[in-house]
C-alpha positions in Angstrom: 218.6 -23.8 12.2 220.6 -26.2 14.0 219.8 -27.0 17.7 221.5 -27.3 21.0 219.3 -28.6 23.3 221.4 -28.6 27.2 220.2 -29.9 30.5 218.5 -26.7 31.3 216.5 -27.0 27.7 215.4 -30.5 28.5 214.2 -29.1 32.0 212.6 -25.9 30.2 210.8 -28.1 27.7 209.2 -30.4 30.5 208.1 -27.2 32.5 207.0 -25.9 29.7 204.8 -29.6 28.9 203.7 -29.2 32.1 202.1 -25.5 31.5 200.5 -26.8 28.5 198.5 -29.8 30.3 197.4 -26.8 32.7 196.4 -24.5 29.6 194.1 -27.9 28.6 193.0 -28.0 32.0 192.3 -24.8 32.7 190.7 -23.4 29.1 189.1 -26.6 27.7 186.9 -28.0 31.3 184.3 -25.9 31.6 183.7 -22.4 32.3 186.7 -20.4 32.7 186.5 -18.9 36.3 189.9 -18.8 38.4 191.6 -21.2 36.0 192.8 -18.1 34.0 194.5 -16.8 36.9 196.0 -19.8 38.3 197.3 -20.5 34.5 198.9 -16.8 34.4 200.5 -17.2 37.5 202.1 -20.6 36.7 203.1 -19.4 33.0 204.9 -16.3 34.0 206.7 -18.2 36.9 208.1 -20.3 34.4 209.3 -17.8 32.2 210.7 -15.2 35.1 213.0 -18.7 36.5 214.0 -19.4 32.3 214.8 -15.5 32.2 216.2 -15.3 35.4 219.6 -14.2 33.9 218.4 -12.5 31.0 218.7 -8.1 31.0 215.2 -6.9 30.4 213.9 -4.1 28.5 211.6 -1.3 28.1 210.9 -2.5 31.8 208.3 0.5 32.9 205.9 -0.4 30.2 206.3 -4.0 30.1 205.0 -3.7 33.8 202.4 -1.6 32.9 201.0 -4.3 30.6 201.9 -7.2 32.9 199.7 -5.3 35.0 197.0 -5.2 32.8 197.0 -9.4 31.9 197.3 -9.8 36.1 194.2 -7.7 36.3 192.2 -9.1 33.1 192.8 -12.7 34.5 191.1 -11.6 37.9 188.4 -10.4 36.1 187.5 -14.2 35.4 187.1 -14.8 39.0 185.9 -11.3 40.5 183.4 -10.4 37.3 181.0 -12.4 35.5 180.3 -10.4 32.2 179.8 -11.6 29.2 181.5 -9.8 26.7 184.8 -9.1 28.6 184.5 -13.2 29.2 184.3 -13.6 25.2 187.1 -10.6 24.6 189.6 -11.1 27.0 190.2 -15.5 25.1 192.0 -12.8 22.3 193.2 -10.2 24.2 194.9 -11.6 26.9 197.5 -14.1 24.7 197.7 -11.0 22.4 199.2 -8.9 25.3 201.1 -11.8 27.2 202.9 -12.8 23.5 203.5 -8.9 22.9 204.7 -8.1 26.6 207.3 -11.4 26.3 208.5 -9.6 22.8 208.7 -6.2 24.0 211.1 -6.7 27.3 213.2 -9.8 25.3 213.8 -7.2 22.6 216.9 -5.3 22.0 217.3 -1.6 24.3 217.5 0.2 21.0 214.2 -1.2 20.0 211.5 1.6 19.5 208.2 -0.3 20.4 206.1 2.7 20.3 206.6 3.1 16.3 204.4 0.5 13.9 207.7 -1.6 12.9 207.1 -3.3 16.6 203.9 -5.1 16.0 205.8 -6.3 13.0 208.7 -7.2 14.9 206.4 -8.9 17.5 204.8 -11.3 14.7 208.1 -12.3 13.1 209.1 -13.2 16.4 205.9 -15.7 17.0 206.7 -16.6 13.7 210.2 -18.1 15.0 208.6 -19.6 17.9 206.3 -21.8 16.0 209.2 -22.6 13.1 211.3 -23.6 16.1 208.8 -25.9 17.7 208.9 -27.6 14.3 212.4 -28.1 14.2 212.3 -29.3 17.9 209.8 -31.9 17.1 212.1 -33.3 13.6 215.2 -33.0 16.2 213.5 -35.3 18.6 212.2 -37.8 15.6 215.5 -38.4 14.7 216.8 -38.5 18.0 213.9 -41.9 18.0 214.7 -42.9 14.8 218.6 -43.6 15.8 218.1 -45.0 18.9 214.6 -47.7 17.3 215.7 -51.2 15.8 214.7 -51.2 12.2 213.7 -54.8 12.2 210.7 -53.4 14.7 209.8 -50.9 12.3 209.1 -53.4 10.0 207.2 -55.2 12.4 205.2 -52.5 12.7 204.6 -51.4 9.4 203.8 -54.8 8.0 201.4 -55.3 11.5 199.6 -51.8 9.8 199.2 -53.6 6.1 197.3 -56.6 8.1 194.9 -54.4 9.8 194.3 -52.5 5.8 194.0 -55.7 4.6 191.3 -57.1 7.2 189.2 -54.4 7.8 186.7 -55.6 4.5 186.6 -58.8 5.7 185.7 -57.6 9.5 183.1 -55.3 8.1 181.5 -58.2 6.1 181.8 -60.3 9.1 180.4 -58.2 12.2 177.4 -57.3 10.3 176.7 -60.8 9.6 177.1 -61.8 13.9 175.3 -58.7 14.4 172.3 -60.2 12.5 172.7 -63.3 13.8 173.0 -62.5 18.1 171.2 -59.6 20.1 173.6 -59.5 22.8 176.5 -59.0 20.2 175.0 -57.0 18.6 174.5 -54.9 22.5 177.9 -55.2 22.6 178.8 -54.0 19.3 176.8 -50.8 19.6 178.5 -49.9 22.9 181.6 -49.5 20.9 181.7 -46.3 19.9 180.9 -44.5 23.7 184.2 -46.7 24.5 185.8 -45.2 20.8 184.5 -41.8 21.9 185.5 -41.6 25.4 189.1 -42.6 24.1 189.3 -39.9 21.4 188.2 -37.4 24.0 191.7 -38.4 25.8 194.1 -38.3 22.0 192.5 -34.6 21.4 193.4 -33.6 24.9 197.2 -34.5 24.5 196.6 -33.3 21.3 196.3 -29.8 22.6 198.4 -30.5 25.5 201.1 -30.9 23.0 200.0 -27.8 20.9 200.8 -25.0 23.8 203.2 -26.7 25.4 205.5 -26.7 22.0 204.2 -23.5 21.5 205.3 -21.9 24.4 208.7 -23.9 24.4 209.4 -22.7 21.0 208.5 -18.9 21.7 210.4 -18.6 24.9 213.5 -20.2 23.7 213.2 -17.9 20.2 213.5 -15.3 22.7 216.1 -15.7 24.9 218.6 -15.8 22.1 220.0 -12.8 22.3 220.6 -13.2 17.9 218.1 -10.4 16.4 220.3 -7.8 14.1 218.1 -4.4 13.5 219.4 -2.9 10.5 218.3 0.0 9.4 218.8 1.6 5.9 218.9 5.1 5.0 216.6 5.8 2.7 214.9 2.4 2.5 211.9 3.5 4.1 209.9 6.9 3.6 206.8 7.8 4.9 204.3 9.1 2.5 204.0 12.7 2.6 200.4 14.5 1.9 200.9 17.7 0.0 200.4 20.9 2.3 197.6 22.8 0.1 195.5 20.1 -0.8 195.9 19.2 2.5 194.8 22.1 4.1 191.8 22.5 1.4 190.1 19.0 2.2 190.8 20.7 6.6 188.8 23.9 5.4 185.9 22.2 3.8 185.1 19.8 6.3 185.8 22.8 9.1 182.7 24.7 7.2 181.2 21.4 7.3 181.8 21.7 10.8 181.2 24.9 12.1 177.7 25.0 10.4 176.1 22.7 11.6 177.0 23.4 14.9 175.9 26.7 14.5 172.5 25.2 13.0 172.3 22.7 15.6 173.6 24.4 19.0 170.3 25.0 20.6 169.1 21.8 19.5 172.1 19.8 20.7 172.3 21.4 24.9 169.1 22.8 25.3 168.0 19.3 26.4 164.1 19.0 24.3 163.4 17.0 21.6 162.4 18.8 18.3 158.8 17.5 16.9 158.7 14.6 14.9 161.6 12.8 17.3 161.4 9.9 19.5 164.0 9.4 22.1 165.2 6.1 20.3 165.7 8.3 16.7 167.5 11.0 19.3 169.6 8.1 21.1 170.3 6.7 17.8 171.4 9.4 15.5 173.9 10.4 18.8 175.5 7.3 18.6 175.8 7.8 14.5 177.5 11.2 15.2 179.8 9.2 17.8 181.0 6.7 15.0 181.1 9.4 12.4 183.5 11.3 14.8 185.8 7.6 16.0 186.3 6.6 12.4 186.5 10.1 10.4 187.6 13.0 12.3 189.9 11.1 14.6 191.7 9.0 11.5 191.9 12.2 9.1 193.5 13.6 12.0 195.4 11.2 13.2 196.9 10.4 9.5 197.6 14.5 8.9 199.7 15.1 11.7 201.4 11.7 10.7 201.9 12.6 6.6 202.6 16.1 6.7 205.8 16.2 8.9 207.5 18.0 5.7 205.2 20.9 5.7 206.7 23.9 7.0 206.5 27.7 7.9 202.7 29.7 7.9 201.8 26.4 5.6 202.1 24.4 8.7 200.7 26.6 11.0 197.2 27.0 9.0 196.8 23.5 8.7 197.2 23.2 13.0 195.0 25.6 12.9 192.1 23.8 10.8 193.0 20.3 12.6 192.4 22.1 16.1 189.1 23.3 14.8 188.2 19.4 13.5 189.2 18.6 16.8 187.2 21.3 19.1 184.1 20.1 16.4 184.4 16.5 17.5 184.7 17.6 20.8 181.1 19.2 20.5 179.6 16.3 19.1 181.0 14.2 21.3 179.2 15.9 24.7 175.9 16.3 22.1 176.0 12.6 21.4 176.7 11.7 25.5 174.2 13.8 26.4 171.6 12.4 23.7 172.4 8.9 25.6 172.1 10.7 29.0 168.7 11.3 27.7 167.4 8.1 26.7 168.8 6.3 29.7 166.8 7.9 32.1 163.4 7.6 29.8 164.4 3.8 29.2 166.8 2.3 31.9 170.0 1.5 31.8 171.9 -1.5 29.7 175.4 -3.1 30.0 175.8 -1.4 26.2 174.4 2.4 26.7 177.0 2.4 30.1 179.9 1.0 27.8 179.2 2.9 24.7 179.3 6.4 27.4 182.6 5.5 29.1 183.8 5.4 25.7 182.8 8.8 24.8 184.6 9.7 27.8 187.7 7.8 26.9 187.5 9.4 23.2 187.4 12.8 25.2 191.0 12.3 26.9 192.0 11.0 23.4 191.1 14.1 21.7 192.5 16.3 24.1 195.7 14.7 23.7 195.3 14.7 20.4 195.0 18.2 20.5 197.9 19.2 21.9 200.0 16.9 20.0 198.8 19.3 17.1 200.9 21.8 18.3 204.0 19.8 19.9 205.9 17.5 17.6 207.9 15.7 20.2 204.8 13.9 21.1 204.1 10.2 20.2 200.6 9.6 19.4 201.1 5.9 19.3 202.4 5.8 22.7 199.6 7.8 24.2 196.6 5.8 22.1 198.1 2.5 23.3 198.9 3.2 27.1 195.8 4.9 27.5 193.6 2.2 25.5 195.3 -0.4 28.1 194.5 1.4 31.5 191.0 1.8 29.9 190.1 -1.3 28.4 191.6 -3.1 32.3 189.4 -0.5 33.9 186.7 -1.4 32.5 187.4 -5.3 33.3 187.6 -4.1 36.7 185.7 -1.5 37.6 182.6 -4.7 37.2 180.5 -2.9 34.5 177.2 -5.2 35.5 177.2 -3.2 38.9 177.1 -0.4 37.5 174.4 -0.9 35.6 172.0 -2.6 38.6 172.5 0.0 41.0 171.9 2.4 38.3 168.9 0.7 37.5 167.5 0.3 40.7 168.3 3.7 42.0 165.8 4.8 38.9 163.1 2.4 40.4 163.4 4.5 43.2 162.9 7.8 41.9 160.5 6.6 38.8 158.9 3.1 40.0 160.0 1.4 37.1 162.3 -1.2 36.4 163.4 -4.3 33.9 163.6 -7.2 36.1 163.6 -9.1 33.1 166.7 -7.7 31.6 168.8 -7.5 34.9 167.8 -11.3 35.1 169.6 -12.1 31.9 172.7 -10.4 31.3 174.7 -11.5 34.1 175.0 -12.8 37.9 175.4 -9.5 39.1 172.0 -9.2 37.8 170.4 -11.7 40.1 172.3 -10.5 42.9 171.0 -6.9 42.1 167.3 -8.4 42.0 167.8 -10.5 45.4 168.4 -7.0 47.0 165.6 -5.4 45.4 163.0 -8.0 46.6 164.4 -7.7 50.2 163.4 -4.0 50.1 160.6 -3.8 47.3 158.8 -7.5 47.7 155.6 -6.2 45.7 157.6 -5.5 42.6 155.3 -7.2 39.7 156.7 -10.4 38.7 159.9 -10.3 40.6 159.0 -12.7 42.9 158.2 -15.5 40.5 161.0 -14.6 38.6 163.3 -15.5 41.5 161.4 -18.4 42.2 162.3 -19.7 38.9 166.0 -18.8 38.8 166.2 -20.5 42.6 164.4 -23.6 41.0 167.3 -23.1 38.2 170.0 -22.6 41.1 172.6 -25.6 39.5 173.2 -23.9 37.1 175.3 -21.9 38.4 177.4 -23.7 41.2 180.7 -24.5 39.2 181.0 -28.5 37.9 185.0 -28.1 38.3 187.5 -26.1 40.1 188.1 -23.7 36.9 184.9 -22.3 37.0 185.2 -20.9 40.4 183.9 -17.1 39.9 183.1 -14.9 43.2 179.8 -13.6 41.5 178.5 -16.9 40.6 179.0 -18.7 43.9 177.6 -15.6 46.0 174.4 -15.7 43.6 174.6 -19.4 44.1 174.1 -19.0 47.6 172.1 -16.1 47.6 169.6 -17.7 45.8 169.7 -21.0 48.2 169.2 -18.7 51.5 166.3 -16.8 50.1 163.1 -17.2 51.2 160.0 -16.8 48.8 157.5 -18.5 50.9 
């Protein structure tokens, strides 16, 4: 590849320098609070003025997913939940470096087929080749313009250090023996040594993403990708209709038995003898996996590999996918209201509210699913990814952690009981949720010297550096300093 690198480059590449020292800043100086944000909003200002000129694509859902990053970077600052915290480090550069492919990429581009995610990589790919060319472009840019008598200089200056270091090692250890204070001196070294390699590993991964983001972008505004396609080249594999439609029947007997069976025992709201509400809870949540990674993926994969079937063939095997489907469906309300169950004889948890606005979410799936059965136009891909976006930024925002403390403490109310121990730990929202509940319920047991210890604890969380700024952490920060446990 053979670079021209204009004005406009030169400018591109310092701007994009520039974002990088802010990525350092923002990602590696503490706890990420508002940082994310401000990064985002700098980033994509400094691609929108490189792309100024440049005709987008697929433009209606590239904003849907620009959205979505917008919304997941807030959550840094608005939420303080620890999983989406640990998630969103993956799933935000996932969806900036696939929203950046998907509106640089050619009109006739079909991003909703499986081709695009491979498209997507081969495209970082180039990005990170042409950051490696950039940096040899610019060595040899140095290496005309340097004296070679210097280099010499320089390399026969690195052959005296080789050859002294023995004879320094030899030597220090034998001052160090013979004076305290050198030896005082000596020892301090490596804090000085340390605090300097601090400083190398930070340009170190200045460098890193601001090549990395040079090289992507400018992959991308060269408008030079051919998509060939070749008839014949690439053929799905096609499931045979009968067998098929044989492995469909058996599991719909499967199916429609144990429903049958297990009707009463599913709705009717008891627990049969021998069961704990745990065991019930628990073998719910196994029926919800069973039905995520089995009836959803043999469905998902028939109505994919058996586009050649045709005629009554192809109508029985609807047919038997509807019923899988309907059967999941079933399971699926057994298996929330299981969960239901053992929420209100145990509390509620961040996981039991996230595992049952999943089952929620797998309902809309489903139903799509379902009628995709029956209308081929449909794109199943398209549906699963728009619909796993708007859930997965829901959830960021819709602040999961408040959910589950006002949850929580209207069950106090109606049952007296409560783990102030739990709400304590998972989050700030937590503490902000037991502050209340001590205004109004004082004589809660062990609440109040519970608070007295997280006031006592208090530093903790006030923010060291700008970048950890987060609107639940200050507000329990101050919270906690203005109550009074006297």
């Amino acid at each position: 590849m053979e670079l021209k690198i204009e004005k406009v480059d030169w400018l591109f590449f310092l701007l994009c320098l520039f974002a990088g020292v802010l990525a350092e800043e923002a990602f590696f100086r503490g706890q990420i609070g508002v940082s994310y944000f401000v990064f985002i909003a700098v980033f994509y200002t400094i691609f929108f003025w490189r792309f100024h000129s440049f005709s987008f694509s697929h433009q209606r859902v590239g904003y849907l997913i620009l959205i979505s990053i917008w919304l997941l970077a807030a959550g840094y600052y608005l939420n303080d939940t620890v999983l989406f915290y640990a998630l969103n480090i993956l799933v935000i550069p996932s969806l900036v470096i696939f929203h950046l492919a998907l509106i640089t990429s050619p009109k006739k581009i079909e991003w909703n087929k499986p081709f695009f995610i491979l498209y997507t990589a081969l495209r970082f790919g180039q990005g990170i080749r042409y950051a490696g060319i950039f940096i040899s472009y610019i060595a040899k840019k140095l290496n005309r313009s340097s004296n070679p008598k210097q280099f010499d200089v320089w390399k026969k200056i690195l052959i005296g250090v080789a050859i002294a270091i023995p004879f320094l090692f030899v030597v220090l250890n034998l001052l160090i023996s013979a004076d305290a204070q050198f030896e005082k001196l000596v020892n301090n070294l490596p804090n000085l040594f340390s605090f300097q390699t601090e400083y190398v590993f930070r340009v170190i991964t200045m460098l890193i993403y601001g090549l990395g983001f040079f090289g992507f972008m400018q992959v991308l505004i060269q408008k030079n990708v051919r998509i060939v396609k070749k008839e014949g080249t690439l053929k799905l594999l096609q499931m045979d209709g009968i067998i098929t439609l044989t492995v469909l029947l058996l599991l719909d007997l499967v199916y429609i038995l144990f429903v049958i069976v297990q009707f009463k025992y599913f709705f009717s709201g008891t627990l049969d003898n021998g069961f704990t509400y745990a065991e019930y809870a628990r073998r719910g949540f196994f029926e919800l996996l069973f039905v995520t990674l089995i009836n959803l993926t043999i469905t998902t994969g028939v109505i994919t590999f058996t586009k050649g079937v045709q005629g009554k063939l192809k109508i029985a095997i609807r047919s038997a996918l509807t019923i899988l489907v309907l059967s999941s469906g079933v399971l699926l309300i057994s298996a929330f209201m299981r969960m239901s169950m053992y929420e209100d004889a145990y509390g509620f948890t961040f996981t039991r509210v996230l595992v049952n606005s999943f089952m929620i979410f797998l309902m809309v799936i489903f139903a799509y699913t379902l009628v995709k059965i029956w209308l081929d136009r449909l794109s199943l891909f398209h549906f699963y990814f728009i619909a796993s976006l708007i859930y997965y930024a829901g959830m960021n925002i819709i602040n999961f952690d408040q959910i589950v403390v006002d949850r929580n403490i209207a069950r106090y109310e109606t049952t007296g009981k409560i783990d102030i121990h739990y709400l304590n730990s998972f989050s700030s929202t937590g503490i902000l949720g037991l502050i209340e509940l001590y205004e109004t319920n004082p004589d809660v047991p062990g609440l109040k010297a519970l608070l007295k210890q997280r006031k006592a604890e208090r530093e903790y969380l006030h923010p060291d550096t700008w970048q950890s700024q987060n609107l639940v952490r200050d507000k329990a920060y101050k919270r906690l300093g203005e109550l009074d446990l006297r």
